[in-house]
matplotlib code that plots the C-alpha trace (Angstrom):
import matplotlib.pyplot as plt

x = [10.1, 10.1, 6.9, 5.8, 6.0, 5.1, 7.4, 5.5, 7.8, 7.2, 7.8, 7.3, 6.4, 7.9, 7.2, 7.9, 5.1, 7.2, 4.5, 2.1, 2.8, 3.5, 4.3, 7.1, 5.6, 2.8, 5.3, 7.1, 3.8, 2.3, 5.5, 5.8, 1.6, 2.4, 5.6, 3.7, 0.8, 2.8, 4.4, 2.3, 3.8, 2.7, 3.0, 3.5, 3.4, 5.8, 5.5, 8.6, 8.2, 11.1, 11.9, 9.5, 10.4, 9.0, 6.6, 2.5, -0.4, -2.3, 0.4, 0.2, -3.5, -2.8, -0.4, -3.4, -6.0, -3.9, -2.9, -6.5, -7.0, -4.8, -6.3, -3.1, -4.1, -1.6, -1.3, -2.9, -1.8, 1.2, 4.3, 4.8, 8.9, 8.3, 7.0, 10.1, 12.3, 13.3, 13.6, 16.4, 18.3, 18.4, 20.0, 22.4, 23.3, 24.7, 26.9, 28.0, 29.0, 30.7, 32.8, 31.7, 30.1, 31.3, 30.0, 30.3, 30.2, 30.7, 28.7, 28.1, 30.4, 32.8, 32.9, 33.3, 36.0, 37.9, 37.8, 38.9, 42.3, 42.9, 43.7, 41.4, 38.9, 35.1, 33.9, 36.7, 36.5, 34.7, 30.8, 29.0, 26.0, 24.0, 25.2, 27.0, 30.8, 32.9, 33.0, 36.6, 37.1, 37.2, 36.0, 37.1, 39.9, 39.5, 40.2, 37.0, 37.1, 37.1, 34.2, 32.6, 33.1, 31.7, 28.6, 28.5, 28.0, 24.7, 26.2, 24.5, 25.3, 25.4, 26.2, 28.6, 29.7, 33.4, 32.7, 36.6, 36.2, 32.6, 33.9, 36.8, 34.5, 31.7, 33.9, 35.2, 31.9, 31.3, 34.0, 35.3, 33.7, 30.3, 27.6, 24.4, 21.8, 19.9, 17.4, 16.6, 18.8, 18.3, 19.3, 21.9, 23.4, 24.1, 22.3, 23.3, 25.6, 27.0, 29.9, 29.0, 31.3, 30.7, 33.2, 31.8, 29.7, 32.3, 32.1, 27.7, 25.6, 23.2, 21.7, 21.3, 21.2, 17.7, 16.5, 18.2, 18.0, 18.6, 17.2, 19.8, 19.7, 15.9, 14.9, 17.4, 16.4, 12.4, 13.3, 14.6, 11.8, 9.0, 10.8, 11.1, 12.4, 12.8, 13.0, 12.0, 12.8, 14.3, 17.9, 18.4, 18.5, 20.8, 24.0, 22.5, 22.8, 26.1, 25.6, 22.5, 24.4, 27.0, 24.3, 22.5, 25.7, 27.0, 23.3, 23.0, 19.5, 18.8, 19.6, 16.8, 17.2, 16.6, 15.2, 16.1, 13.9, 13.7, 12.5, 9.9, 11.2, 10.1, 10.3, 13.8, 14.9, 15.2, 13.2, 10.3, 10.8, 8.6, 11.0, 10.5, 6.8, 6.1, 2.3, 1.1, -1.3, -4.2, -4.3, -4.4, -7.3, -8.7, -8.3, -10.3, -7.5, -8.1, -6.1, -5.5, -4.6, -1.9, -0.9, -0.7, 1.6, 3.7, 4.2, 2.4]
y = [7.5, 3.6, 1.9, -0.3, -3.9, -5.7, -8.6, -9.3, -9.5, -5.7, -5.9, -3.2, -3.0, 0.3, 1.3, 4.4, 6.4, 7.2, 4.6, 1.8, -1.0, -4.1, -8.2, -7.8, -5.0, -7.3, -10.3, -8.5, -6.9, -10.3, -12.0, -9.2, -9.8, -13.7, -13.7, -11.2, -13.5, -16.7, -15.1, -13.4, -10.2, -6.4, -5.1, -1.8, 0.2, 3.0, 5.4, 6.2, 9.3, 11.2, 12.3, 14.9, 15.4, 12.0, 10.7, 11.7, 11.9, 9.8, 6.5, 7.0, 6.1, 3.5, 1.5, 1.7, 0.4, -2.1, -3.5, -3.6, -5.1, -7.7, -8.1, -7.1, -5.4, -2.8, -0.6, 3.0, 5.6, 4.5, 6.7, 9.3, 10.3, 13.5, 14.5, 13.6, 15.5, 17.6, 14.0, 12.8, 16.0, 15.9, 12.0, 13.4, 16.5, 13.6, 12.2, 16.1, 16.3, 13.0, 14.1, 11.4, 12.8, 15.9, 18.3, 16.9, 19.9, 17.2, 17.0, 14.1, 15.5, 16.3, 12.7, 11.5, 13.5, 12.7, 9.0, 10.0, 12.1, 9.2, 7.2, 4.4, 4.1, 4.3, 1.4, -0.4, 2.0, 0.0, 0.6, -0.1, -2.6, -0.2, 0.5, 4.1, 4.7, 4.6, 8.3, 9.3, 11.6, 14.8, 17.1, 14.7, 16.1, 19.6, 22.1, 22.5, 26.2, 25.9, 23.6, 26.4, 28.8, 26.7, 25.8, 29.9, 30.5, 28.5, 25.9, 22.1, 19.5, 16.0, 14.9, 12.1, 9.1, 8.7, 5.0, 4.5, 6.3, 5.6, 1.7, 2.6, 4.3, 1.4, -1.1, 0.5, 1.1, -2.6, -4.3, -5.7, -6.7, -5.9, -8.0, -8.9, -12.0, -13.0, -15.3, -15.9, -15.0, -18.8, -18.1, -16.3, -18.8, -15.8, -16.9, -16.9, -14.1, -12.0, -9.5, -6.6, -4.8, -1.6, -0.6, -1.7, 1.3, 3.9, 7.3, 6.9, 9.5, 9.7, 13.3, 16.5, 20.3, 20.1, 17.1, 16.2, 13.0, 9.7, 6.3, 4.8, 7.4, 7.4, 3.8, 3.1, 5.9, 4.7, 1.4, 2.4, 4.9, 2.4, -0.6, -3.1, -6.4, -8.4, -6.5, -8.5, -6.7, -7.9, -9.4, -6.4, -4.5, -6.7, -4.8, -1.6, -3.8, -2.8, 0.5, 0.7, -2.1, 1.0, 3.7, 1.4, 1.2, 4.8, 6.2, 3.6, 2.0, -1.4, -4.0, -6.0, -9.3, -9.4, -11.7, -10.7, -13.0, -13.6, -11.0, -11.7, -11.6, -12.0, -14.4, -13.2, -13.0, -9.5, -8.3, -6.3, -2.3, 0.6, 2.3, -0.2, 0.7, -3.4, -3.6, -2.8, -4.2, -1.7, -2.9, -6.6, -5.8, -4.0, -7.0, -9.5, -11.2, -11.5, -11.3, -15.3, -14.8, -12.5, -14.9, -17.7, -15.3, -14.7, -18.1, -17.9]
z = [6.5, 6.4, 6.7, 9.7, 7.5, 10.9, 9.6, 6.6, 3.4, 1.2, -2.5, -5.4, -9.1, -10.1, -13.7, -16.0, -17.2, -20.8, -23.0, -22.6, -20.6, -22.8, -22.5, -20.5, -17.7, -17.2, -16.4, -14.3, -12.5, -12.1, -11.2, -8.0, -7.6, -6.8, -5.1, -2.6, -2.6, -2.1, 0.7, 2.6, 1.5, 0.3, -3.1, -3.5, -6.5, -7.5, -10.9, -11.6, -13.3, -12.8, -16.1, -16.5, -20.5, -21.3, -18.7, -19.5, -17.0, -19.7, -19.3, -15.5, -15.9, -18.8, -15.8, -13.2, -15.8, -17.4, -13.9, -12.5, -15.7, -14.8, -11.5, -9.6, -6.5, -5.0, -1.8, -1.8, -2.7, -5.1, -4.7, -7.4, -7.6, -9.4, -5.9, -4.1, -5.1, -2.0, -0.2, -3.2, -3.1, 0.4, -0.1, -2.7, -0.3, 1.9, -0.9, -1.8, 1.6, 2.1, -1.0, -2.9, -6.2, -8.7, -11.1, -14.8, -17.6, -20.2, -23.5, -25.3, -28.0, -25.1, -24.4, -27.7, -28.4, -25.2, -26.4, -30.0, -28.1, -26.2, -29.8, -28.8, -31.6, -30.3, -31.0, -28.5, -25.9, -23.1, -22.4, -19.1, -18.7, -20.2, -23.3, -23.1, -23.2, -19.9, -18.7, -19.9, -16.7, -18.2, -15.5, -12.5, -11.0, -12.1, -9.1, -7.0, -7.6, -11.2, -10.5, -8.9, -11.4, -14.0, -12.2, -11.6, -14.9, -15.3, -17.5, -17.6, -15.3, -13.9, -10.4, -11.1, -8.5, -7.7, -8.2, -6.6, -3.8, -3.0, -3.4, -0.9, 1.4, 1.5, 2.3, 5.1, 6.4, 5.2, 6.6, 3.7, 0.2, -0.3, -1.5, -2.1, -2.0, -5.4, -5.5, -8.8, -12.1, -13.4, -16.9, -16.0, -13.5, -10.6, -7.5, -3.6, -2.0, -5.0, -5.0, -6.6, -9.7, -9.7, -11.6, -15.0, -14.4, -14.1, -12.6, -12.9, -13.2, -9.9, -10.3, -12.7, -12.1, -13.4, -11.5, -8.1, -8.4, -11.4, -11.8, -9.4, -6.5, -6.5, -6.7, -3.7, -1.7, -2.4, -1.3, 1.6, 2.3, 1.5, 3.4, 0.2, 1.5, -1.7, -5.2, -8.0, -11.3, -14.6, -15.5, -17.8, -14.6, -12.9, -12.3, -11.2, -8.4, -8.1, -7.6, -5.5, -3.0, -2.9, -2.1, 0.2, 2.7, 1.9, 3.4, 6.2, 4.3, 4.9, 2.6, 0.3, -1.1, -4.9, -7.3, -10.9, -13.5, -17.1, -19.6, -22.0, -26.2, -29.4, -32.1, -32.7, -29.1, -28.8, -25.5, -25.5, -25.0, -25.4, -27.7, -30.1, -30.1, -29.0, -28.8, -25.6, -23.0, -24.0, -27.7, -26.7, -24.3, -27.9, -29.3, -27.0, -25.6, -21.8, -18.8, -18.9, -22.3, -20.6, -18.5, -20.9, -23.2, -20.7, -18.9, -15.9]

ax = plt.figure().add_subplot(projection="3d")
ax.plot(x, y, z, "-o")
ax.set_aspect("equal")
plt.show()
């Protein structure tokens, strides 16, 4: 399934079709456009639109217009996850049968309320790089038939990562620690060969009953699939890292060098988001501004 890169460096821009792209989406775009450019590379463009609840045919042709827009240039066709799926839960059928992931029943409230027994108050309970509460292990060493019974009667649930023994496992496929090269990170300080820490996310998330696959399961399977070489992304999305180095050895994919850069904020320093409804690339274009406007806005 890999492509035929003929030794020429393969990079991606791989956005969400969930809202419009703004500031920050057009950095990252043209950041992936130049480093391609400068190195006689290919950029290839993914929509990441596995989340079929929130993603809309009308942002997918929003990311192709503002990028042209731009005057980023990509490879036909771009990838679409949402029709992928058979590929990801094959890749996750290979985890189930490794042993390495588990059916999780919990509810958000579940989880809460686990936290609360355990007489640590919620807001010191640890959270990974993302935000959300370590999973408190609830359902993880419940008997596999009780598993099964649960899962019998139709009930919700996630495909979670036994971080500790998928860790163990790597390693012993690795050799030893595992790691991974970063190029860039300058604000952040992290660059050269990097160990990864994967426990900060806990026991992850990496598929649903719903949809066989998650962020982390599907961008390192693509990556594999597509042969990416160097995946520039932002420092926001640093330590998933850690978990896709995990997949990456677990599944026998290659391993991609990675530059994570700067994100783009405003007056305040908070970075850009489409949640908080920052204006998008469309409404700038409304407005006159031009795509060296863009560039100027953005620092490149």
């Amino acid at each position: 399934m890999q492509d035929d890169t003929s030794g020429r460096e393969v990079l991606r821009f791989a956005p969400s079709p969930n809202g419009w792209l703004h500031l920050g989406h057009a950095y990252s775009a043209l950041f992936a456009f130049e480093t391609a450019k400068r190195l006689g590379g290919r950029l290839l463009l993914r929509i990441e639109d596995i989340d079929v609840g929130r993603c809309r045919e009308e942002y997918v042709e929003g990311i192709y217009e503002d990028l042209a827009w731009l005057g980023i240039e990509w490879e036909e066709p771009a990838r679409r996850q949402s029709e992928h799926f058979a590929e990801y839960e094959a890749v996750l059928k290979r985890l189930r049968d490794m042993e390495l992931v588990y059916p999780c029943f919990a509810t958000r409230k579940e989880i809460q309320d686990a936290i609360l027994a355990s007489g640590i108050p919620l807001q010191a309970w640890p959270s990974d790089p993302d935000g959300a509460p370590l999973y408190p292990g609830i359902y993880k060493d419940m008997p596999r038939e009780r598993l099964n019974e649960l899962m019998w009667e139709g009930r919700s649930y996630a495909w979670r990562l036994d971080i500790e023994k998928a860790k163990a496992k790597a390693e012993s496929i690795n050799g030893g620690p595992i790691t991974f090269y970063e190029e860039g990170t300058s604000t952040r300080g992290d660059t050269g060969i990097l160990e990864i820490k994967p426990e900060l996310f806990g026991d992850v998330v990496i598929a649903r009953k719903d949809v066989p696959t998650s962020y982390h399961l599907a961008v390192t399977a693509d990556d594999a699939f597509q042969g990416v070489t160097l995946i520039t992304r932002g420092q926001d999305l640093f330590p998933a890292t850690y978990i896709h180095r995990i997949l990456q050895i677990l599944l026998g994919y290659p391993e991609p060098r990675y530059h994570h850069h700067g994100l783009i904020r405003d007056e305040t320093g908070r970075r850009l988001s489409k949640s908080a409804k920052d204006m998008g690339l469309r409404e700038l274009r409304a407005q006159g501004r031009t795509p060296a406007d863009i560039r100027r806005m953005v620092g490149l």
